[in-house]
N, CA and C atoms as an extended XYZ file, in Angstrom:
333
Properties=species:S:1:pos:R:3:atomname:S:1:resname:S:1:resid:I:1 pbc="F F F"
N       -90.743     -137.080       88.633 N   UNK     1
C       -89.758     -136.490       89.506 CA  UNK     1
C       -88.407     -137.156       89.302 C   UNK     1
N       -87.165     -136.399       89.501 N   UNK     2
C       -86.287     -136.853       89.638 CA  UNK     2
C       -85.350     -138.098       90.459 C   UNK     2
N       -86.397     -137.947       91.758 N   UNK     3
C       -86.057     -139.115       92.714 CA  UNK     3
C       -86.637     -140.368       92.187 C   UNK     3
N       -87.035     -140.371       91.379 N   UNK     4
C       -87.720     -141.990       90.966 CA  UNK     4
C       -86.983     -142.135       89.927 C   UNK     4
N       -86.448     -141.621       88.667 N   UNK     5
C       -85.854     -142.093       87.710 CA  UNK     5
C       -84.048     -142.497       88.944 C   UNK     5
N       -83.694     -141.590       89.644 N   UNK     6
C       -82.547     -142.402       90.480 CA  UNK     6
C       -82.744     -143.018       90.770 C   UNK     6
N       -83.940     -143.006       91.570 N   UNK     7
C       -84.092     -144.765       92.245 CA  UNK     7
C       -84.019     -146.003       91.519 C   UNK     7
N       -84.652     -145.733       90.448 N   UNK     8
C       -84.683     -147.328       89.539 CA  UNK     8
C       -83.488     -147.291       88.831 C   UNK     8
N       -82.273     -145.920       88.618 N   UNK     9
C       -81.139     -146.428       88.434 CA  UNK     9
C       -80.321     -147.578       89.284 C   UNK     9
N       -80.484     -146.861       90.234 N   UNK    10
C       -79.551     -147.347       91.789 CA  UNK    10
C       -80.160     -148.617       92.206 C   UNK    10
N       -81.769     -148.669       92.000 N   UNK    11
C       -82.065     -150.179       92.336 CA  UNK    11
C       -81.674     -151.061       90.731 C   UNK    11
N       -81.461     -150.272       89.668 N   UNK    12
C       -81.320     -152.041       88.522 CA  UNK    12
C       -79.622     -151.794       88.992 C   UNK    12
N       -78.768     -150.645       89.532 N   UNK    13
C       -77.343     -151.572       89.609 CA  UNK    13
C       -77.357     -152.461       90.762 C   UNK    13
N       -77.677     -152.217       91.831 N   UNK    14
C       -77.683     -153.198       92.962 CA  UNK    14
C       -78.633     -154.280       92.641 C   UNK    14
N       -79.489     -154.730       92.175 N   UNK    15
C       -79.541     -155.850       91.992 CA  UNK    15
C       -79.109     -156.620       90.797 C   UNK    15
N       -78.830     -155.880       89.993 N   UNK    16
C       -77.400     -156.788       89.201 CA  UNK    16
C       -76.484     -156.712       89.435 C   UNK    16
N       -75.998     -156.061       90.408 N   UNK    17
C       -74.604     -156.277       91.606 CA  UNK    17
C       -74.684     -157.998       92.313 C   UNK    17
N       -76.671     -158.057       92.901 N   UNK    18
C       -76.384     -158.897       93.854 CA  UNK    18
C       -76.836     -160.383       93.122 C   UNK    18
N       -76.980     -160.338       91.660 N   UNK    19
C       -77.326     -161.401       91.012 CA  UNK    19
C       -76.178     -162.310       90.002 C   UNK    19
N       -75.357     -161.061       89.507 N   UNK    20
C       -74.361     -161.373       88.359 CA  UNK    20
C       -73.510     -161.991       89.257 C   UNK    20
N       -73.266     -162.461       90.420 N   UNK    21
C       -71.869     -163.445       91.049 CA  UNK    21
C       -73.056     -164.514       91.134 C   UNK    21
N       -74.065     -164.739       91.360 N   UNK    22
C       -74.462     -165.957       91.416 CA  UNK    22
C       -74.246     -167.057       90.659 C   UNK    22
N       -73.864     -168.427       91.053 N   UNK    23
C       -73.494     -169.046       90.220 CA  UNK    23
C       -74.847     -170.162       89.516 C   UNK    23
N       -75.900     -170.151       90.154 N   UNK    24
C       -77.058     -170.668       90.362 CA  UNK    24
C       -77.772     -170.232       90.821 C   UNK    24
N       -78.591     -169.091       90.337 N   UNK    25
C       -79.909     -167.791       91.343 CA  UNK    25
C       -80.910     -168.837       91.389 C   UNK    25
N       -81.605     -168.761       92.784 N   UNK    26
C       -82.716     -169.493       92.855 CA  UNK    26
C       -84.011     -168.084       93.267 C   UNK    26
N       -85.112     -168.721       93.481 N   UNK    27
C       -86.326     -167.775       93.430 CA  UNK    27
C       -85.992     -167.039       94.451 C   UNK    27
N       -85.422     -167.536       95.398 N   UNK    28
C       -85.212     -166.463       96.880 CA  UNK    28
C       -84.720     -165.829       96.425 C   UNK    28
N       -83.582     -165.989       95.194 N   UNK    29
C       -82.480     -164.762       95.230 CA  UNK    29
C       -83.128     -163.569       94.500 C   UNK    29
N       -84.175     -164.079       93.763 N   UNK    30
C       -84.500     -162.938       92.680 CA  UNK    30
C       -85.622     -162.156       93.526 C   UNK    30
N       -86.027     -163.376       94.448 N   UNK    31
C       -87.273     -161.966       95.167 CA  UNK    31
C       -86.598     -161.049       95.696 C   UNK    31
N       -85.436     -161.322       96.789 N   UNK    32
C       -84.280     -160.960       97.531 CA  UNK    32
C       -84.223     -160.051       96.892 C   UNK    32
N       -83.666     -160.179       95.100 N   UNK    33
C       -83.119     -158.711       94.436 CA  UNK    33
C       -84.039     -157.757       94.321 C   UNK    33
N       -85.574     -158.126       93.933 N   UNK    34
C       -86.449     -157.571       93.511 CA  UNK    34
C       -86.861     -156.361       95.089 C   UNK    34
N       -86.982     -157.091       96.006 N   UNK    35
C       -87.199     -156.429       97.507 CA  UNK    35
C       -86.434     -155.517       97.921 C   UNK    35
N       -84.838     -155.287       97.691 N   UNK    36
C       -84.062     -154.703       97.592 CA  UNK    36
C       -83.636     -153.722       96.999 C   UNK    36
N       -84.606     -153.615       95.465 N   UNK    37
C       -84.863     -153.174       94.350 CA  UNK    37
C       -85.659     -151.736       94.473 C   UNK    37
N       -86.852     -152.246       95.343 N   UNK    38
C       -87.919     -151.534       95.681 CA  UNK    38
C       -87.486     -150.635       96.994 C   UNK    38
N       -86.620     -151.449       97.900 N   UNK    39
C       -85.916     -150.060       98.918 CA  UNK    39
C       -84.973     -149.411       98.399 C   UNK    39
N       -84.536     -149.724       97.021 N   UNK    40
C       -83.512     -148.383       96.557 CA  UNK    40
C       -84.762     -147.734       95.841 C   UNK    40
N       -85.571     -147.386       95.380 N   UNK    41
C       -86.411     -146.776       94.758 CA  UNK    41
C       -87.229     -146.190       95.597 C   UNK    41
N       -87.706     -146.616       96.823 N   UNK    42
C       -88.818     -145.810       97.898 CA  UNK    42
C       -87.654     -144.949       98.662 C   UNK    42
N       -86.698     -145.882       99.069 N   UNK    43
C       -85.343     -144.728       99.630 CA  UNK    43
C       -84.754     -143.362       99.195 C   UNK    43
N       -84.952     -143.384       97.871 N   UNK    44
C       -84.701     -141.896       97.014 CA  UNK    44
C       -86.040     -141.354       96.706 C   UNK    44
N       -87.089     -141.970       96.389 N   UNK    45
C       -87.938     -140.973       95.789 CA  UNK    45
C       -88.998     -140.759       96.865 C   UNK    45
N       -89.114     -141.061       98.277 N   UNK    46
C       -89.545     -140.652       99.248 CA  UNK    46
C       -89.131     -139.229       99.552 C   UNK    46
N       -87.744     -139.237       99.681 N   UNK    47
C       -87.123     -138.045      100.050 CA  UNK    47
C       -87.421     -136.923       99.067 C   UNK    47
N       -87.280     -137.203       98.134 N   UNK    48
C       -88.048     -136.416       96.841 CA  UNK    48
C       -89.020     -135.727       96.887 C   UNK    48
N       -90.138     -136.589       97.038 N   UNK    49
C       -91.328     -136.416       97.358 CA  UNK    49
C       -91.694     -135.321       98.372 C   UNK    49
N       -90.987     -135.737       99.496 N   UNK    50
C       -90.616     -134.754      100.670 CA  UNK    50
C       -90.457     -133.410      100.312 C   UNK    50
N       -89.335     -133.347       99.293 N   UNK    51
C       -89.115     -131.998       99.060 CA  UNK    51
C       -89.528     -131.506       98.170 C   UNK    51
N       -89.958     -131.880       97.223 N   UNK    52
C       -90.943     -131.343       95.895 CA  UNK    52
C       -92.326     -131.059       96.713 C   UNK    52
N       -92.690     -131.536       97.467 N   UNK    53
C       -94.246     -131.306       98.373 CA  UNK    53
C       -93.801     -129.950       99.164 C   UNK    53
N       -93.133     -129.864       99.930 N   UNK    54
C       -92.445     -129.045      100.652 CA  UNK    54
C       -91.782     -127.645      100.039 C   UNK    54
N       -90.685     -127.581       99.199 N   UNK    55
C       -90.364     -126.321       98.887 CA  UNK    55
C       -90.892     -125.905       97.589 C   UNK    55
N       -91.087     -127.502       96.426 N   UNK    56
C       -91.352     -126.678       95.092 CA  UNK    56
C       -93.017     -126.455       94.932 C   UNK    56
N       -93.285     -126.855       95.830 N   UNK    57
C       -95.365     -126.320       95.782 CA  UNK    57
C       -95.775     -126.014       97.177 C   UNK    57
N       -94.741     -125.826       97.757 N   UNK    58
C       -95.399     -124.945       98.780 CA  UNK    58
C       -96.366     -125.637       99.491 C   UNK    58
N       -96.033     -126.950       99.891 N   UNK    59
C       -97.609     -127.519      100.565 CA  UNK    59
C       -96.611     -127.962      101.681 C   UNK    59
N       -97.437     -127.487      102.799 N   UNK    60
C       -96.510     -128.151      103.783 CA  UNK    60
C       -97.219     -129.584      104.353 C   UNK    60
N       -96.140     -130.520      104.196 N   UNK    61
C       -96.272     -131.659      104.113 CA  UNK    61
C       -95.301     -132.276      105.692 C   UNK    61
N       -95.621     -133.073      106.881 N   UNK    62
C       -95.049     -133.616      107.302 CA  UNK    62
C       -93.826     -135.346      106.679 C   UNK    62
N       -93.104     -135.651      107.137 N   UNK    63
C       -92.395     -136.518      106.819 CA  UNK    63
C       -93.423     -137.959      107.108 C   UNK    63
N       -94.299     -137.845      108.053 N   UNK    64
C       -94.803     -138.643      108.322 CA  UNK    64
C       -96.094     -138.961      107.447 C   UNK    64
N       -96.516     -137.903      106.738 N   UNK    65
C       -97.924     -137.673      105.991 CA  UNK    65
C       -97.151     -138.300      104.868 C   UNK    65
N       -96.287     -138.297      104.190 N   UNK    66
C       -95.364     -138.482      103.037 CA  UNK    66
C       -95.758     -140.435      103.009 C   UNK    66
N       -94.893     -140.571      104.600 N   UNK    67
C       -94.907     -141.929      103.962 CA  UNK    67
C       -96.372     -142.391      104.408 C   UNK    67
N       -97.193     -142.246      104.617 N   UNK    68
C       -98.959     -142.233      104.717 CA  UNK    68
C       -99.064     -142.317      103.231 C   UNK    68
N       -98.662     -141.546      102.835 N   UNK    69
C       -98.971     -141.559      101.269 CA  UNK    69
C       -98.816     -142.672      100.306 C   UNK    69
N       -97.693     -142.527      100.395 N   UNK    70
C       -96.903     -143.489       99.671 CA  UNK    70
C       -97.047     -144.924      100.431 C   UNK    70
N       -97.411     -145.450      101.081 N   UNK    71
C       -97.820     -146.910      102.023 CA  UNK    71
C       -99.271     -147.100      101.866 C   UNK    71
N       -99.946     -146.224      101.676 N   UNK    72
C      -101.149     -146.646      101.676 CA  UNK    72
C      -102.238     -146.867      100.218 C   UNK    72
N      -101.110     -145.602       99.618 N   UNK    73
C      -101.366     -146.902       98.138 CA  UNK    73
C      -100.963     -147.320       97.390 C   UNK    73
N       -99.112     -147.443       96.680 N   UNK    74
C       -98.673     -148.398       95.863 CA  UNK    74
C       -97.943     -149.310       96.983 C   UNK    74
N       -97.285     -149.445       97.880 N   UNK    75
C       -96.352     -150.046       98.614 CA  UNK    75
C       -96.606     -151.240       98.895 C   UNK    75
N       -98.043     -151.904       98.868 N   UNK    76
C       -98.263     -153.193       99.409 CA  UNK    76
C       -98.434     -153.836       98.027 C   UNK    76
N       -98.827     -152.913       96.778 N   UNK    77
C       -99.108     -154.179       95.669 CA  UNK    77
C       -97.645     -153.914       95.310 C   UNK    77
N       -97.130     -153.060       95.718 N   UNK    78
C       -95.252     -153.401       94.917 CA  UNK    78
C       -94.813     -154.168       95.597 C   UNK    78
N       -94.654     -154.597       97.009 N   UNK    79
C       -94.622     -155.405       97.620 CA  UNK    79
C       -94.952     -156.994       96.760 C   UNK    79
N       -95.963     -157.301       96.396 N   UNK    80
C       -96.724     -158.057       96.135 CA  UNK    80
C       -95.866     -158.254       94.458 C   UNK    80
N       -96.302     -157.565       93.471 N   UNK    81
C       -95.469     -157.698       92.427 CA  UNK    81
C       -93.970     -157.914       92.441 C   UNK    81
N       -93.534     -157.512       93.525 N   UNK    82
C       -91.795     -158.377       93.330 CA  UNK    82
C       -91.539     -159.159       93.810 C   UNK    82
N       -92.829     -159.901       94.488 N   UNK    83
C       -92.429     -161.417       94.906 CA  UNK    83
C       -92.962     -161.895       93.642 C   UNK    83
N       -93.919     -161.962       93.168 N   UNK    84
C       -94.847     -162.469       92.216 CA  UNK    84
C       -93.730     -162.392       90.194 C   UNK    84
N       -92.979     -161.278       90.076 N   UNK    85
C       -92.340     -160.677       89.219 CA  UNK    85
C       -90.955     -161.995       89.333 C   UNK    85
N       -90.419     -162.345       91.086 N   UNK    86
C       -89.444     -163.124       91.343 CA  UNK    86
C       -89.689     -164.599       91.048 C   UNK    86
N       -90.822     -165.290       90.925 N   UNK    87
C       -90.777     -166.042       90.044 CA  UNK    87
C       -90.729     -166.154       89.076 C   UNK    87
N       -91.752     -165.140       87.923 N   UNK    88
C       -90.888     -165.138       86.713 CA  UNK    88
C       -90.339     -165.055       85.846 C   UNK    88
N       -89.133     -163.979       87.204 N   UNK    89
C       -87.700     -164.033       86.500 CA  UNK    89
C       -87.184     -165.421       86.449 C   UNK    89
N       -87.299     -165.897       87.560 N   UNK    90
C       -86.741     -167.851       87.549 CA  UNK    90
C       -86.700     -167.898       86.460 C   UNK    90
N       -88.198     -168.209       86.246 N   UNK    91
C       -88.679     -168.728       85.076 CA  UNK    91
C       -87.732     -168.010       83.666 C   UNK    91
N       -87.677     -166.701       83.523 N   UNK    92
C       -87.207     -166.343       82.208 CA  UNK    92
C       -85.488     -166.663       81.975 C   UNK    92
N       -84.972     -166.388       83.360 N   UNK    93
C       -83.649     -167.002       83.553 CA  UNK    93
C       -83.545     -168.725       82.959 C   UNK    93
N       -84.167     -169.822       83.679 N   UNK    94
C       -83.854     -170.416       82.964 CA  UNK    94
C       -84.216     -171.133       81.325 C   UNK    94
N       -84.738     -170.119       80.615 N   UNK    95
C       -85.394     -170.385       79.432 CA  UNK    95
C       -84.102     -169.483       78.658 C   UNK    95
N       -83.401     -168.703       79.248 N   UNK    96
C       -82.459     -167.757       78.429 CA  UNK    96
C       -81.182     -168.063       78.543 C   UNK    96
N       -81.100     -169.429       79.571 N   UNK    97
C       -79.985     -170.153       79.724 CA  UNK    97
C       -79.940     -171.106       78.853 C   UNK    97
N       -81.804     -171.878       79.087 N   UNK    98
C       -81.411     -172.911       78.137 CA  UNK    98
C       -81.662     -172.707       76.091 C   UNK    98
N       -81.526     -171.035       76.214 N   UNK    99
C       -81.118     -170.786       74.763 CA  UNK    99
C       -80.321     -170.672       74.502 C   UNK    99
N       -78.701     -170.629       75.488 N   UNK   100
C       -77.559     -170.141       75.640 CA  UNK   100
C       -77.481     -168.691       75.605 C   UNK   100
N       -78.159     -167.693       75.364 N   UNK   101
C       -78.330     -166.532       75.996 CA  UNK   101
C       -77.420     -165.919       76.935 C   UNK   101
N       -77.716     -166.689       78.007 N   UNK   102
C       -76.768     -165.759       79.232 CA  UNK   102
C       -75.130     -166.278       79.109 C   UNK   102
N       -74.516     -165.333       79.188 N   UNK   103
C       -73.040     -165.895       79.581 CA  UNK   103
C       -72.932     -166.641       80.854 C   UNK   103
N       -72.206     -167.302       81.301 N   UNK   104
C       -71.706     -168.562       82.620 CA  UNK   104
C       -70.553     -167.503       83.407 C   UNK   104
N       -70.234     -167.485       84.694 N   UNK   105
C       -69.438     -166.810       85.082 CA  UNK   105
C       -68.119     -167.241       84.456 C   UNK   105
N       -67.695     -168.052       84.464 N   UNK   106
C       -66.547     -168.506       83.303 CA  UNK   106
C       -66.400     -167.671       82.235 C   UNK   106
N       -67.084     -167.731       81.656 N   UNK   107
C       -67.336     -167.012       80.212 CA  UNK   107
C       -67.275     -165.417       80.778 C   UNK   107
N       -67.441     -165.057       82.154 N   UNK   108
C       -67.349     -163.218       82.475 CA  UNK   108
C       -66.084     -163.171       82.529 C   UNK   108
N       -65.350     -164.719       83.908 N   UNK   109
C       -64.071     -164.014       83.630 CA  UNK   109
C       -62.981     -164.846       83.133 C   UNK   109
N       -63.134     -165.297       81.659 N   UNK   110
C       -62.292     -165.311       80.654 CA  UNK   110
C       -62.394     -163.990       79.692 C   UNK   110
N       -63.320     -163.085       79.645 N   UNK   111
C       -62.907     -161.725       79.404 CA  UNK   111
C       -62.391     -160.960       79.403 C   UNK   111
C-alpha cells in the first residue's frame, strides 16, 4: 500500500532530522528516533489501511477493528525491535566514526 512506503519516507526524514544536530547521540537518542520512527509509519499507514479496507474492497471495517488489527500483531514486536535495533545503531555509529566515516557537525557546517 501506499501509506506504508510514506510512512517510512516521513519516518527516515524525521529521524534524521532528530539525529543529524546531535553532537554526541547516545542509546536514548536512537531508541527515541527509532520510536518516533514507528509513529510516523503506523500514523500514515493506519489511515491507509482504513481506507483501502473500506472503499477499495468494500469490507466494512470499523476504525477501531483497524487498530485491533494492526496492535495485535506486528505493534508489540516493532515496539520491541526499535528498542533492540537502538542499540545497535550505537553500536554501528560508533564503529563508523571510529573509521572516520561520518562527517562531525563542523565538517556539515564548513560546507
Amino acid at each position: 500500500m501506499v501509506g506504508s512506503s510514506l510512512g517510512f519516507a516521513l519516518a527516515a526524514y524525521v529521524m534524521g532530522r532528530m539525529l543529524e544536530n546531535k553532537e554526541q547521540p547516545t542509546r536514548k537518542d536512537f531508541i527515541a528516533a527509532n520510536l518516533v520512527g514507528l509513529v510516523c509509519i503506523y500514523g500514515v499507514a493506519i489511515p491507509d489501511l482504513y481506507y483501502a479496507l473500506n472503499f477499495w474492497l468494500d469490507m466494512e471495517k470499523s476504525f477501531s477493528s483497524i487498530l485491533a488489527i494492526v496492535f495485535s500483531g506486528g505493534a508489540v514486536v516493532d515496539i520491541g525491535l526499535a528498542i533492540i535495533t537502538g542499540f545497535f545503531a550505537m553500536r554501528l555509529y560508533q564503529a563508523f566514526k571510529a573509521a572516520g566515516v561520518l562527517p562531525t557537525i563542523a565538517d556539515k557546517r564548513l560546507a
